[in-house]
FIDOVO-108191 format. One line per 4 residues: for each residue z, x, y of N, C-alpha, C. Coordinates in steps of 0.1 Angstrom, whole numbers, plus 5000, padded with zeros to 4 digits. Atoms other than C-alpha are relative to their C-alpha. Layout:
FIDOVO-108191
Z/X/Y/Z/X/Y/Z/X/Y ~ ...
This chain:
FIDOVO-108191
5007/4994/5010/2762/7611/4363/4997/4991/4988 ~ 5003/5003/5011/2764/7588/4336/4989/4990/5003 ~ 5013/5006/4998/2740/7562/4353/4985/5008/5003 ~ 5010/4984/5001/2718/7596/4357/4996/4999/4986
4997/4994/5013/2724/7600/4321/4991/4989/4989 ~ 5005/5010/5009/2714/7566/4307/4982/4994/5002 ~ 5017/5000/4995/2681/7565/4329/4993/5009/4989 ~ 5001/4986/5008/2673/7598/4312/4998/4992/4983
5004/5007/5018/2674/7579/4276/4997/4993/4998 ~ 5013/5013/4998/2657/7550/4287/4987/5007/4999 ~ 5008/4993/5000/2631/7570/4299/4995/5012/4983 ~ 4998/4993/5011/2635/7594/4269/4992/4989/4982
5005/5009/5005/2630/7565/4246/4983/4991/5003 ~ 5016/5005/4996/2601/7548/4262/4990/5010/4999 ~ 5012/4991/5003/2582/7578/4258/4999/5000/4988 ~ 5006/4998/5014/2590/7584/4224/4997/4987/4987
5000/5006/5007/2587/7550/4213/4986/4993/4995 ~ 5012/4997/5004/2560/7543/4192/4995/4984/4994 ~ 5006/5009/5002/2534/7513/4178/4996/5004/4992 ~ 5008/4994/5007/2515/7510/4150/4992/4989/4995
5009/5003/4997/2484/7500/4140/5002/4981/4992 ~ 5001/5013/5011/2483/7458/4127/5014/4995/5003 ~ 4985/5007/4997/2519/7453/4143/4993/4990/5018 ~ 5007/5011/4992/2518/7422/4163/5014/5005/5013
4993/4996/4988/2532/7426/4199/4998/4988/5011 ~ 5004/5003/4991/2540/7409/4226/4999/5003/5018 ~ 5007/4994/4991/2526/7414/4263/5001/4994/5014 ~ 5003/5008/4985/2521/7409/4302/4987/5004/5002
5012/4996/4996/2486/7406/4316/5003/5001/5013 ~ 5003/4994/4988/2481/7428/4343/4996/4997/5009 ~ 5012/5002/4994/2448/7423/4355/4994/4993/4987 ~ 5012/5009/5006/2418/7403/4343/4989/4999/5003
5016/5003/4994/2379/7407/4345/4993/4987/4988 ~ 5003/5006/5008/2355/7386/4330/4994/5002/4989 ~ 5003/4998/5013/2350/7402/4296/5011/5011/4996 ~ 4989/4987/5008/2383/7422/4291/5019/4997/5011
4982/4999/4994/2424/7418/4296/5005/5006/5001 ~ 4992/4988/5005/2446/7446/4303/5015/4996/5005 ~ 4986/5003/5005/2480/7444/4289/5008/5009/4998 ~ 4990/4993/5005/2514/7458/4291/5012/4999/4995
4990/5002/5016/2532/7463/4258/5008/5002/5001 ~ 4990/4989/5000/2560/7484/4273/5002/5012/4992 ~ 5003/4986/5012/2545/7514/4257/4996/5012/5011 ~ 5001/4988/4990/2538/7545/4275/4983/4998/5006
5012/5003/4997/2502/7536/4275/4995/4981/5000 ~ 5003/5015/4996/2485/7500/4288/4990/4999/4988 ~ 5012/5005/5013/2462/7476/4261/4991/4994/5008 ~ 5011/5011/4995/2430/7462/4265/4995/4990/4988
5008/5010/5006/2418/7431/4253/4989/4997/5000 ~ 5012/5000/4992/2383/7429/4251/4996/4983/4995 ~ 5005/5016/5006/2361/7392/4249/5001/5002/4991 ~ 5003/5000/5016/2356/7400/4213/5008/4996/4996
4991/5000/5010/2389/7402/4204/5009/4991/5010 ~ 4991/5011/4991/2404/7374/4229/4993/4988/4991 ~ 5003/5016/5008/2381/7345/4213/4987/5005/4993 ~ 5012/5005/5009/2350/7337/4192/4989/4994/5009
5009/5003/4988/2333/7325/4223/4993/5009/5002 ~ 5005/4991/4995/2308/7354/4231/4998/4994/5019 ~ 5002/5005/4988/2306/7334/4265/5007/5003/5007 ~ 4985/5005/4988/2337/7330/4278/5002/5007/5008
4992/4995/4992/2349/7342/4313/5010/4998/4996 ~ 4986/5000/5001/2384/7352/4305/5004/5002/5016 ~ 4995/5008/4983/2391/7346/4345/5006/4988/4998 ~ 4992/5017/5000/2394/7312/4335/5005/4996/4994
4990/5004/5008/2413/7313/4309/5017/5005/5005 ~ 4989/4994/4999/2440/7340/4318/5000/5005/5015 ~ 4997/4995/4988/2458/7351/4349/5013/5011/4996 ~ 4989/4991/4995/2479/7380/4360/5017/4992/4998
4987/5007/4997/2514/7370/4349/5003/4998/4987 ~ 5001/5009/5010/2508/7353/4321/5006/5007/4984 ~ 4996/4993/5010/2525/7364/4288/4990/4995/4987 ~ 5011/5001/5016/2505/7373/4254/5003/5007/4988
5000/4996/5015/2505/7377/4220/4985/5009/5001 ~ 5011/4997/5006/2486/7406/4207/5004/5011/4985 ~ 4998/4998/5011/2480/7427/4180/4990/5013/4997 ~ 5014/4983/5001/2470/7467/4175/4993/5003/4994
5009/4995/5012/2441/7477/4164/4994/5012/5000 ~ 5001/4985/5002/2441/7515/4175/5010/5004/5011 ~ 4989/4997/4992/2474/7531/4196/4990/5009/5012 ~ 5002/4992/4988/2447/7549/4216/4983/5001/5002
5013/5001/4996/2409/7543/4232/5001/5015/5003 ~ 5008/4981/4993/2385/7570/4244/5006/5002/5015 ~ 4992/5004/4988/2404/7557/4277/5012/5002/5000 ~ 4989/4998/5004/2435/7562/4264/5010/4987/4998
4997/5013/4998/2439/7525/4266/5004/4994/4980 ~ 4996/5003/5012/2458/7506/4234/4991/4990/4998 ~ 5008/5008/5001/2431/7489/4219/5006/4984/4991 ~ 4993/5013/5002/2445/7451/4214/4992/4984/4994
5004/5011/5003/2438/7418/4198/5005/4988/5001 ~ 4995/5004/5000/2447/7389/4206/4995/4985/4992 ~ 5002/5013/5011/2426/7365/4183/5005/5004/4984 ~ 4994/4991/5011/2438/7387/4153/5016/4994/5001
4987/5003/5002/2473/7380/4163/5005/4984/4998 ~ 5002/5012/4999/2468/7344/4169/4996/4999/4984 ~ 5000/4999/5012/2455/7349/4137/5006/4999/4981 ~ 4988/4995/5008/2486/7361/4119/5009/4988/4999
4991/5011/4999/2508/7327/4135/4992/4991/4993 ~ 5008/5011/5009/2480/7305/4123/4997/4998/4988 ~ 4997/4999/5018/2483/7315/4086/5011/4997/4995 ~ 4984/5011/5002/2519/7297/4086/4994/4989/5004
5004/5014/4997/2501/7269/4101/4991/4992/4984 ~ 5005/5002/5011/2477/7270/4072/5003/4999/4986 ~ 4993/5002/5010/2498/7278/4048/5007/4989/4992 ~ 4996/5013/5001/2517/7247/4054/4995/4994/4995
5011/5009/5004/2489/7229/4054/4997/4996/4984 ~ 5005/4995/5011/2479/7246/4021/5010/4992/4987 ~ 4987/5002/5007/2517/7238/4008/5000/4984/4997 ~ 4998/5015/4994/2517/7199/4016/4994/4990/5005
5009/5012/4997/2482/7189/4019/4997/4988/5011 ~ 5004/5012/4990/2482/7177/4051/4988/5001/5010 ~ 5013/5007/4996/2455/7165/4071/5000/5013/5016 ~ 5002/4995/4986/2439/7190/4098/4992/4994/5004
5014/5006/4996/2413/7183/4122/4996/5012/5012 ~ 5010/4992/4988/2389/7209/4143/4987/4996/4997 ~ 5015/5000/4994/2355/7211/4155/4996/5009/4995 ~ 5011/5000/5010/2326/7222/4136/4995/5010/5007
5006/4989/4988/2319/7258/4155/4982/5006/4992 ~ 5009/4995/5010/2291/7264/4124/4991/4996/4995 ~ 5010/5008/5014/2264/7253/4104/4995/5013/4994 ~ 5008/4985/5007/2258/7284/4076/4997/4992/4990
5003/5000/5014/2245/7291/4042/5009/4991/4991 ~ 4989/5010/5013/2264/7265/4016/5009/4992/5008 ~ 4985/5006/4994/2284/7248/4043/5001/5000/5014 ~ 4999/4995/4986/2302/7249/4075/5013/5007/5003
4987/4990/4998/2329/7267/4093/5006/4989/5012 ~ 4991/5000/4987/2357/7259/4117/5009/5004/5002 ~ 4990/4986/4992/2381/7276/4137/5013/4991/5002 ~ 4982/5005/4995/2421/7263/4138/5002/5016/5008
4997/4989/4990/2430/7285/4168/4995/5015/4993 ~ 5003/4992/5001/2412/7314/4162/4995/5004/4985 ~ 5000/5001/5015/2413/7312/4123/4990/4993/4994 ~ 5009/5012/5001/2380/7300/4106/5002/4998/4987
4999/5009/5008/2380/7279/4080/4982/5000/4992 ~ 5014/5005/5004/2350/7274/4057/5000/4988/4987 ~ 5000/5008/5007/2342/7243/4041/4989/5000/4994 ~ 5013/5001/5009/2314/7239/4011/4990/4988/5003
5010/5014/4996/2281/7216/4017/5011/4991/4991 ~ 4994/5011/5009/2299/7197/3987/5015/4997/5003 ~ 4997/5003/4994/2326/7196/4004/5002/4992/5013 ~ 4998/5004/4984/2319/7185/4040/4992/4986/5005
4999/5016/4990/2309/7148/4038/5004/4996/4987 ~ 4995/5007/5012/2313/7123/4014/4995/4998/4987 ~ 5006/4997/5016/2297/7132/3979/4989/4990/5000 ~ 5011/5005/4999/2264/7118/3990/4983/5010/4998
5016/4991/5006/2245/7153/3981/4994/5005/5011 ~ 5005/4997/4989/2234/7158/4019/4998/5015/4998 ~ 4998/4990/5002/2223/7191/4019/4996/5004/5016 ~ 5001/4998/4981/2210/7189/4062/5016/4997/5004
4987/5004/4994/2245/7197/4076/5001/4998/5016 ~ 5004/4994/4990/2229/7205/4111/5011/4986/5009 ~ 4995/5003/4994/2242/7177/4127/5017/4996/5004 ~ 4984/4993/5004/2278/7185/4117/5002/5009/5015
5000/4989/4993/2277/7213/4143/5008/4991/5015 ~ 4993/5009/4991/2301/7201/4172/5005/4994/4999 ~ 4991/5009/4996/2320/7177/4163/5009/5005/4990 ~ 4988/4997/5005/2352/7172/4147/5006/4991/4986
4999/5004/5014/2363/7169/4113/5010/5000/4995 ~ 4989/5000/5008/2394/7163/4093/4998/5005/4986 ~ 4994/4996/5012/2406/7181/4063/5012/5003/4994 ~ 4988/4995/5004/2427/7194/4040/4997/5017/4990
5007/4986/5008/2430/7229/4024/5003/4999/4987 ~ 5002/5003/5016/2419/7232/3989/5000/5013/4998 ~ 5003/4990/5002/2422/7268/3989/5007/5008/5010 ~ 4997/4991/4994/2442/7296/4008/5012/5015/4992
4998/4987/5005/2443/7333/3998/4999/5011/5014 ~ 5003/4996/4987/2452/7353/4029/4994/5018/4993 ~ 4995/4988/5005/2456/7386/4011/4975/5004/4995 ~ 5013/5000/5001/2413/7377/3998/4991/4996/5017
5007/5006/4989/2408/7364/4034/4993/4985/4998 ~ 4998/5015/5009/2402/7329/4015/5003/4984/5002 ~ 4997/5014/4993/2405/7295/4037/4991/4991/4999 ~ 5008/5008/4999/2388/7268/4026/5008/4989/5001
4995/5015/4995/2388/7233/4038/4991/4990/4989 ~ 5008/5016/5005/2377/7196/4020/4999/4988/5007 ~ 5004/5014/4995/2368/7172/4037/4991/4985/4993 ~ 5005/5009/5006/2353/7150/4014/5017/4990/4994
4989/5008/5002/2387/7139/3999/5004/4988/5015 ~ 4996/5006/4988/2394/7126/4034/4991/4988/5005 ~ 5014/5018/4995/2359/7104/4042/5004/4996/4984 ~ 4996/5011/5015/2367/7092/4002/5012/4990/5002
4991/5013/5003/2398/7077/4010/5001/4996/5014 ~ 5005/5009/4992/2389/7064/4041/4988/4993/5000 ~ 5008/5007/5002/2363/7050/4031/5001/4987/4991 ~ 4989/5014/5009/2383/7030/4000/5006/4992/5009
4986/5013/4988/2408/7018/4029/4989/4989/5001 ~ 5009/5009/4997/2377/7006/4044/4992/4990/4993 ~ 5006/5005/5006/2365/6994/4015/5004/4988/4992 ~ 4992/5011/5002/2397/6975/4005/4999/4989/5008
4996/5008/4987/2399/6959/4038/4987/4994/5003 ~ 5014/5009/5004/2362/6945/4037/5004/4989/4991 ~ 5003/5007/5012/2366/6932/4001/5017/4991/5002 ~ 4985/5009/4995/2402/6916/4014/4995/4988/5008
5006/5008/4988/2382/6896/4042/4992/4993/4991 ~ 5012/5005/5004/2353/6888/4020/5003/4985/4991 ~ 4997/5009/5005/2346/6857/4001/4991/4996/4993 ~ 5014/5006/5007/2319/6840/3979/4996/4994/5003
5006/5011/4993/2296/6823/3999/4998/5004/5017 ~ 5000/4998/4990/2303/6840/4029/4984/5007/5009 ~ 5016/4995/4999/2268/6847/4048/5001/5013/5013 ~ 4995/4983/4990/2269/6886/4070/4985/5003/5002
5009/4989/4994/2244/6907/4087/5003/5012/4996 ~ 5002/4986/5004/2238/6938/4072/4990/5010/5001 ~ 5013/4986/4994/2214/6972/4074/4998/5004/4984 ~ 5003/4992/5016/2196/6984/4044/4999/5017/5002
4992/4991/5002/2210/7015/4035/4992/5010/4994 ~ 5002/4991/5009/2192/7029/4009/4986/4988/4989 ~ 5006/5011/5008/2163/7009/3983/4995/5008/4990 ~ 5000/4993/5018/2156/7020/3947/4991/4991/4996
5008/5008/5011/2136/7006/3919/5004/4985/4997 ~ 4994/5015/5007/2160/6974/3912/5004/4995/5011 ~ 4992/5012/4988/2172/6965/3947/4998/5008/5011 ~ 4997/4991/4988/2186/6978/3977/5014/5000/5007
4987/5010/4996/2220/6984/3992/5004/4997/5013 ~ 4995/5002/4986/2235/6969/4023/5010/4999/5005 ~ 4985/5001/4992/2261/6982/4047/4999/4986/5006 ~ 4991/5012/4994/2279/6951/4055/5014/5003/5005
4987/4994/4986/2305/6971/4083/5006/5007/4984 ~ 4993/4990/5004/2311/7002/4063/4999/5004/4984 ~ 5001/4996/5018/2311/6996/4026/4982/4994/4995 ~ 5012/5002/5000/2276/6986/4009/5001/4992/4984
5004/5011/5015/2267/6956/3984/4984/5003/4995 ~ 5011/5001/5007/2238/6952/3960/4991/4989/5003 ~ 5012/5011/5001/2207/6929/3970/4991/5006/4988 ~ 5012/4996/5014/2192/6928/3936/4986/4996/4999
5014/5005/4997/2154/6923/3936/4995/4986/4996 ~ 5001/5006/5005/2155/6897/3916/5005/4987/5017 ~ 4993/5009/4984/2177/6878/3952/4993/5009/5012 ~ 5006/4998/4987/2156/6892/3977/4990/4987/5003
5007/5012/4997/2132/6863/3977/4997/4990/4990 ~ 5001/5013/5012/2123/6827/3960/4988/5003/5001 ~ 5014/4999/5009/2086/6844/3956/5004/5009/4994 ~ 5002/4990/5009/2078/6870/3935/4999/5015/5003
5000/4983/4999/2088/6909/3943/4994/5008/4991 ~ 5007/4992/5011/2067/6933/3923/5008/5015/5007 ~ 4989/4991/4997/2089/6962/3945/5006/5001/5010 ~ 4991/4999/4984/2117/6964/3970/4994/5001/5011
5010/4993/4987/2098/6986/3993/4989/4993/5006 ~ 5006/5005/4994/2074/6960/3996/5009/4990/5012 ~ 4997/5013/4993/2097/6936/4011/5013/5009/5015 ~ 4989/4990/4991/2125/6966/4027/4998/5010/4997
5003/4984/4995/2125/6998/4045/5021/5000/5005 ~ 4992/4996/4994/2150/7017/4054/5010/4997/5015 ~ 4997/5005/4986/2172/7005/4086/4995/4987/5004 ~ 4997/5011/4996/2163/6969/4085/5009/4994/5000
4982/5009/4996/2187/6942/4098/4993/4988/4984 ~ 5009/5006/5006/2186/6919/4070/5017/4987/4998 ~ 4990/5007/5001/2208/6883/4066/5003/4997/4986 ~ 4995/4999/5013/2227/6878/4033/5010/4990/4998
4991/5004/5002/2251/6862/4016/5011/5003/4987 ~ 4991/4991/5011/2282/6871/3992/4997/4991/4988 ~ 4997/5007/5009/2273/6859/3957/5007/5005/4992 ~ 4991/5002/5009/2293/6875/3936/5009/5015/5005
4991/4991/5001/2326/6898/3937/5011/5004/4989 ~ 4994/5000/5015/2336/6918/3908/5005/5018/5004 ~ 4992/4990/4999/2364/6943/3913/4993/5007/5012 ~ 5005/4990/4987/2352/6970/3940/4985/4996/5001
5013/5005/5001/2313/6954/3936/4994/4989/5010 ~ 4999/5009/4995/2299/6934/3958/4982/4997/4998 ~ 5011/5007/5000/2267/6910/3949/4992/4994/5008 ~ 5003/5004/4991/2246/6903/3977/4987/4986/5001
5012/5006/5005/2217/6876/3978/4991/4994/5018 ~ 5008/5006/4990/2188/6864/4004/4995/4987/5000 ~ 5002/5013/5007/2179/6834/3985/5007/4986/5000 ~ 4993/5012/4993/2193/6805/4007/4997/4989/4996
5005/5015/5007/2191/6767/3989/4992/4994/5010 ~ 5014/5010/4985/2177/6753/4027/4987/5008/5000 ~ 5011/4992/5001/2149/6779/4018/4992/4998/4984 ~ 5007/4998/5009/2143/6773/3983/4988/4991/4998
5015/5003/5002/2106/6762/3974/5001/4987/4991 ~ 4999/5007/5014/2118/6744/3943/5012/4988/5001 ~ 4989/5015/4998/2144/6719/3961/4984/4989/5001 ~ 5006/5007/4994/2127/6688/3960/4983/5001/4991
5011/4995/5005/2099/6701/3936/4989/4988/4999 ~ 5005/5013/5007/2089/6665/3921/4992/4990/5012 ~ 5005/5005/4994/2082/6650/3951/4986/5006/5006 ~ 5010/4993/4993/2057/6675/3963/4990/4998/4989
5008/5001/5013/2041/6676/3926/5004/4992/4992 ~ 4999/5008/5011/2032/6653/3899/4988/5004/4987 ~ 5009/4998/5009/2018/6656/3864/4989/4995/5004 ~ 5014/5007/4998/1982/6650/3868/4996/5000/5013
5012/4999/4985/1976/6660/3902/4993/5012/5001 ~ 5015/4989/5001/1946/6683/3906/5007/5008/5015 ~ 4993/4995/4989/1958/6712/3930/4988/5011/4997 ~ 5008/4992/5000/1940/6740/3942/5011/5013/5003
4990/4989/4997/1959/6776/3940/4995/5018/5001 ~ 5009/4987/5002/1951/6813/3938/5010/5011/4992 ~ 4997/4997/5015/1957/6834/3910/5008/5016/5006 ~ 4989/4986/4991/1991/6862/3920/4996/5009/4987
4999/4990/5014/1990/6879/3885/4997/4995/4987 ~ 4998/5003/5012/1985/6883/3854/5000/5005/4984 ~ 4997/4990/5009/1994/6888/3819/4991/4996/4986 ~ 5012/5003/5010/1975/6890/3785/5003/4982/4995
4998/5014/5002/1990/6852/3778/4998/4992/5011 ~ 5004/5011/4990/1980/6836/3810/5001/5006/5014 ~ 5000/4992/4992/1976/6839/3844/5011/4994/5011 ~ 4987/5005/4984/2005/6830/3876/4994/4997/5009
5009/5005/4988/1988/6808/3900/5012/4996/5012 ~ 4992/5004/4990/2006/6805/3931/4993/4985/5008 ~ 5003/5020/4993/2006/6765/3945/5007/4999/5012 ~ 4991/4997/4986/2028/6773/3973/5009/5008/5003
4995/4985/4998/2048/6799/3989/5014/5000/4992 ~ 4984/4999/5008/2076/6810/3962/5000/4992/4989 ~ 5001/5009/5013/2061/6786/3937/4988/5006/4993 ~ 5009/4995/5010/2042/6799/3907/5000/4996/4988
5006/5003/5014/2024/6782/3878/4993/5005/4989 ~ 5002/4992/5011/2018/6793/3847/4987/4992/4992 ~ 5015/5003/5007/1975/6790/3833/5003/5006/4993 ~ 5004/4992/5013/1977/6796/3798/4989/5002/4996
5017/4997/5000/1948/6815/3785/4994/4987/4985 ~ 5009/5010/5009/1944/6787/3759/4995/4991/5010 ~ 5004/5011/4994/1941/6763/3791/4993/5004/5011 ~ 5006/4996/4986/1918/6784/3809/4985/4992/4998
5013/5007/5004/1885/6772/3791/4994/4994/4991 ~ 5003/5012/5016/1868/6751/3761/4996/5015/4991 ~ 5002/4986/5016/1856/6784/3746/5012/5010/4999 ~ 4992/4991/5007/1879/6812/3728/5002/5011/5010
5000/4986/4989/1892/6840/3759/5011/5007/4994 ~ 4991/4989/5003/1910/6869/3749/5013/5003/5008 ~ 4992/4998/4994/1925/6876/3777/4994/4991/5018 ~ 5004/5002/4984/1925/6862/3817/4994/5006/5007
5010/4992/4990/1909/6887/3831/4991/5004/4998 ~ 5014/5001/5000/1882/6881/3813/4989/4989/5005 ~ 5004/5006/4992/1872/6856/3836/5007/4995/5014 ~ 4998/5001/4991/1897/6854/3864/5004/5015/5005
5001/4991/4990/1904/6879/3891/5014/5001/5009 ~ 4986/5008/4991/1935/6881/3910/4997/4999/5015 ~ 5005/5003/4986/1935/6868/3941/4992/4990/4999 ~ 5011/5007/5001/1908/6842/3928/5006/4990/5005
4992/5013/4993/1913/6808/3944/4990/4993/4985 ~ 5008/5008/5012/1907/6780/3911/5006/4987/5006 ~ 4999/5013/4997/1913/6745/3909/5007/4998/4985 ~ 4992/4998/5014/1938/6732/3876/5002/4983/5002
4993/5011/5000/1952/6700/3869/5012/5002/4994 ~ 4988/4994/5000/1992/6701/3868/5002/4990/4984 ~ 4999/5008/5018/2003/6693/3830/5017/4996/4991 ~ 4989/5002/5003/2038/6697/3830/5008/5005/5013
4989/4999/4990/2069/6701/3853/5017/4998/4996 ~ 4985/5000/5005/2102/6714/3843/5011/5006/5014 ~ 4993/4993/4984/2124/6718/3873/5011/5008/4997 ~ 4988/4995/5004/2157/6725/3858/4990/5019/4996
5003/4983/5001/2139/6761/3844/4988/4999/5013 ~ 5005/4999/4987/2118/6760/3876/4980/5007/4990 ~ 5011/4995/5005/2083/6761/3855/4992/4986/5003 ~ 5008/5017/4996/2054/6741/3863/4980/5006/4994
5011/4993/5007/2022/6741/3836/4985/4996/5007 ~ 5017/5007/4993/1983/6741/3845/4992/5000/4985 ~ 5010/5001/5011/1952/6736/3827/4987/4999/5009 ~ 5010/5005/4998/1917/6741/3838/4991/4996/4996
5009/5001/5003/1901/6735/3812/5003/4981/4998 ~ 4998/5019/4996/1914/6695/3820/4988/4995/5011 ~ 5014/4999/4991/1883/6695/3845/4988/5005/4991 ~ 5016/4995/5002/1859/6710/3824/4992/4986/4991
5007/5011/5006/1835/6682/3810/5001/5002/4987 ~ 5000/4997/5016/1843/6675/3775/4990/4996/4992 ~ 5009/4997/5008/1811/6668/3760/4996/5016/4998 ~ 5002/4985/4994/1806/6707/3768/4998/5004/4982
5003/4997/5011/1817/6711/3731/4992/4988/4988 ~ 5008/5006/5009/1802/6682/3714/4983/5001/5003 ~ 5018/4998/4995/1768/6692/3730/5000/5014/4991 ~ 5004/4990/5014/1772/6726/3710/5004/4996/4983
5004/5006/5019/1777/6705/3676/4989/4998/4995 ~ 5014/5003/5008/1744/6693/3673/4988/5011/4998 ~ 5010/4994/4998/1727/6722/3681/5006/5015/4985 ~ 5000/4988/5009/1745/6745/3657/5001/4995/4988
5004/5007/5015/1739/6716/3629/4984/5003/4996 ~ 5015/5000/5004/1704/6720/3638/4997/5014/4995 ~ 5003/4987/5008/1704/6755/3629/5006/5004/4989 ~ 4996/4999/5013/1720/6755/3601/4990/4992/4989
5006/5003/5009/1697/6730/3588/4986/5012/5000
């Protein structure tokens, strides 16, 4: 009788023992189709799991995740279907353990890493086991302003949480702190290697008004326009695009900065100047620019002479381009040569025949008489 007796209150018990709704439970799977789990809680009535509430995957065969046997965390979210079935969750419950995971995280700043299940409005999302995470556009690279996150989507990102409120539902991630100080490392460990003088292969990166910068493996120096070439740049863009390979060398390093230059001495125009030119040799050049005081005749490539508009002609010119053209091809006689400041003067009106003005003397004596 008494083993009669104790059945009887087992049973007795199991009937009247009860669940309630948001208590987390654990479970045996029964059976398994491929859009639903049924599980038993040791409750008078069996749970179902449906895809929805097993993962975030709308795809997934649960066949090939779960088998008959298998023990599971779930988590109720009504003690009783139109089936009579206990309706169960088991990403909800997963849910509940992964908010200590987070919390940690949240506590101690340490470094997660999942995969990028999102690209939304302001940002993106990821999922630590079942738990999504949303990080801010301004958060989720490295304070470059990107506002296309698209190709984010899939892969895998490291952060840390800058934010968790479970009670608001409230889990945000940063990932910018993380590519920032990997990128310093990176950027230490460059400028540790580096040296003044050293000559690298780099990719242009980016080009602006005054230069352009170049990754040189990870971090990115300044080619100033001014060191892109020994001719004359009027704007970056003429000489770099985006994604060229371009060769360089380190001229200067100043604290985290790095000075880049194109302007090689076995290249420069101006080694060697004297021999190529002498006062008094008649050259023929063509006219690059110019300004109300004279015009910039280019004599060779990266070399540019300066026609003052007093030495353009025997009569009084305002300005150069009241008789030259750019692009004109003229003819000058060289009048000076200063190498050290890399200047070299012309004159054409040293060709022009100098009786020119004493032939208008007589004629504006004779009208005066």
């Amino acid at each position: 009788m008494s083993d009669m007796n104790n059945f009887e209150q087992m049973l007795e018990d199991y009937d009247n023992k009860k669940i309630y709704q948001g208590e987390v439970v654990e479970g045996t799977v029964l059976s398994v189709t491929p859009d639903a789990v049924y599980v038993n809680i040791n409750y008078k009535s069996d749970g179902i799991v449906t895809r929805n509430e097993y993962s975030n995957d709308s795809t997934l065969d649960l066949t090939t995740v779960v088998k008959v046997g298998d023990p599971i965390t779930v988590k109720v979210l009504k003690s009783s279907d139109a089936d009579g079935l206990v309706a169960l969750s088991h990403k909800r419950a997963l849910g509940n353990k992964v908010s200590e995971v987070l919390k940690d995280a949240f506590e101690n700043q340490t470094v997660l890493t999942a995969k990028v299940t999102e690209v939304v409005k302001g940002g993106i999302k990821v999922v630590v086991d079942e738990v999504p995470v949303f990080i801010p556009a301004s958060l989720a690279t490295g304070g470059n302003g990107r506002k296309n996150l698209d190709d984010l989507e899939g892969t895998e990102i490291s952060f840390i949480m800058s934010e968790y409120n479970p009670a608001e539902k409230r889990c945000i991630g940063n990932a910018r702190v993380i590519i920032e100080k990997e990128k310093a490392e990176k950027k230490a460990a460059v400028l540790s290697s580096l040296q003044v003088g050293d000559i690298i292969e780099g990719e242009i990166k980016n080009v602006t008004n005054f230069g352009a910068f170049v990754d040189i493996g990870g971090v990115d120096g300044l080619l100033h326009i001014s060191e892109m070439s020994w001719s004359r740049i009027a704007h970056p863009q003429d000489v770099f695009k985006k994604g060229d390979k371009v060769r360089v060398y380190v001229k200067e390093i100043t604290e985290d900065k790095i000075a880049l230059s194109a302007k090689f001495d076995e290249e420069n125009p101006w080694a060697n100047i004297e021999e190529k030119f002498h006062v008094g040799d008649k050259i023929k050049g063509r006219v690059a620019r110019m300004t109300d005081f004279g015009a910039f005749v280019s004599i060779a490539d990266g070399v540019d002479a300066l026609l003052h508009v007093s030495n353009i002609s025997n009569t009084h010119i305002d300005k150069p381009s009241s008789v030259l053209s750019k692009d004109q091809e003229i003819e000058a006689i060289i009048t000076d040569i200063n190498v050290e400041e890399k200047k070299i003067a012309l004159s054409m009106k040293e060709l022009l025949p100098e009786e020119t003005e004493a032939a208008e003397a007589p004629a504006e004596a004779a009208t005066e008489e």
